[in-house]
C-alpha positions, 0 to 999 in steps of 0.5 A: 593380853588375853587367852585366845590360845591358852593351851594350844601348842603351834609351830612357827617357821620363818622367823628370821629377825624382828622386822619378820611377820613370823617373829610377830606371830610368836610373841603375839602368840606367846601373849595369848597363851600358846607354846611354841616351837620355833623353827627355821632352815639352818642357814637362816638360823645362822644369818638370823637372830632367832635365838633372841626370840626364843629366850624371849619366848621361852621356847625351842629351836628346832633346825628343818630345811623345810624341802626335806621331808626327814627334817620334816618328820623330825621336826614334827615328832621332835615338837609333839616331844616336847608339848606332850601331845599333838600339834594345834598351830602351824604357821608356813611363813617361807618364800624365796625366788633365786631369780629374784635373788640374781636379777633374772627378768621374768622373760629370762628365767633360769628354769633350776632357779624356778623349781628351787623356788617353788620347792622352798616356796610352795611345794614345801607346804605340800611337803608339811601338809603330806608328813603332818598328816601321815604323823597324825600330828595336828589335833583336830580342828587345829589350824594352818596358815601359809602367808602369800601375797596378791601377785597370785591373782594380779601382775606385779612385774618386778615380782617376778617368779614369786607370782607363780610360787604363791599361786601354787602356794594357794592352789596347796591350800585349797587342795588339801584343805579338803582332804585334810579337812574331810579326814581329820577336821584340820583346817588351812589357809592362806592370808594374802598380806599387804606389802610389808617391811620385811627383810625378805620383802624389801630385797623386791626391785622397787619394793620402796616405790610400791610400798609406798603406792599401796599404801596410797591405794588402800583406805586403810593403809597397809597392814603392819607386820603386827597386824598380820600378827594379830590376824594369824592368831585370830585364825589359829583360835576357835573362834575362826573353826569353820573358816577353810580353803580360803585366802584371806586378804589383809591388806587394807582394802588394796584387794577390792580397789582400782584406783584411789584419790591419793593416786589420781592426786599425786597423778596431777601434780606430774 
């Protein structure tokens, strides 16, 4: 355990279950001397099992469809509430394609199904970014993180529409990362994680086979779920202030490879 947040107040959405990324992030969060305030959408809330990790954590749940800017604006003013002042943290772990969800192919998208996912996956970080600085909520020099995924940059078929969410996703972080950062010193960024063994994740077409193929293709391997956890924390503390607008690939090397000699190996034995 160490202090690397001690003092710092952030706000976590997404957990859904202990497999999840953003359940990491709390605990790992909690172990370096944060509060928190857990947050999710109702009917994840339902369908997971976010209260354990807040009677782990000792924290708050706060219900916000993340589309909505009133459950925004109440999730926010509600948080500050509740920490006695503004905002250092927030991680945007969100993603959802209904066209993945129903097994359309890429080349017969159903377009209502599309904009749904953009709006959950991507837009609704604008959305955060948009209320979070007309509230004035975010400390300066506090830090915000979305996770993506490198089908932004590369083709990954069975990915689908995702692709495209992440792509606006990380296009939001750039964006306003300069606005917010010229006007209140706030810092954004996106970190572009390895596949991961996720309940959201392995519900991918194939995610198995490519988990696997990652996995051989990078020298380190994948990155865990606790990794990533470990990564987000580093990015929330001070020691990472002057780094925004990026996407940061935690990813054990995949991003920067053609091809690696597990695969040329396995290619053989074919």
């Amino acid at each position: 355990m160490s202090n690397l947040l001690e003092g710092k107040n952030g706000i976590i959405f997404g957990a859904l279950d202990e497999k999840s990324i953003a359940w990491k992030v709390a605990e790992e969060c909690i172990l370096n001397g944060a509060n928190i305030v857990l947050t999710n959408a109702p009917t994840a809330l339902r369908l997971g099992s976010i209260n354990e990790l807040a009677k782990k954590c000792k924290t708050e749940i706060i219900s916000a469809d993340a589309t909505s800017i009133e459950d925004l604006e109440n999730l926010l003013v509600k948080s500050m509430e509740i920490f006695n002042g503004k905002i250092d943290f927030i991680l945007h772990s969100i993603g959802m394609s209904v066209n993945v969800r129903k097994k359309r192919h890429y080349t017969d998208l159903n377009y209502d199904y599309l904009m749904k996912g953009l709006d959950v996956s991507a837009i609704s970080f604008h959305k955060l970014l948009q209320v979070a600085m007309k509230l004035d909520a975010v400390n300066s020099w506090g830090s915000i993180l979305a996770l993506s995924y490198i089908a932004a940059q590369r083709t990954f078929p069975s990915y689908n529409d995702m692709a495209e969410n992440k792509a606006f996703l990380e296009s939001i972080a750039r964006s306003f990362g300069y606005h917010y950062g010229i006007k209140k010193k706030v810092r954004i960024n996106t970190i572009s994680q390895s596949p991961t063994m996720t309940t959201a994740g392995s519900g991918v077409e194939g995610f198995d086979t490519f988990f696997k193929y990652s996995d051989k293709m990078s020298p380190l391997g994948n990155a865990s779920a606790l990794d990533c956890a470990k990564f987000c924390v580093m990015l929330f503390s001070d020691y990472t202030k002057m780094v925004t607008m990026q996407n940061l690939y935690h990813d054990g090397g995949f991003s920067s490879m053609g091809i690696s000699d597990d695969i040329i190996d396995s290619m053989k034995l074919d």
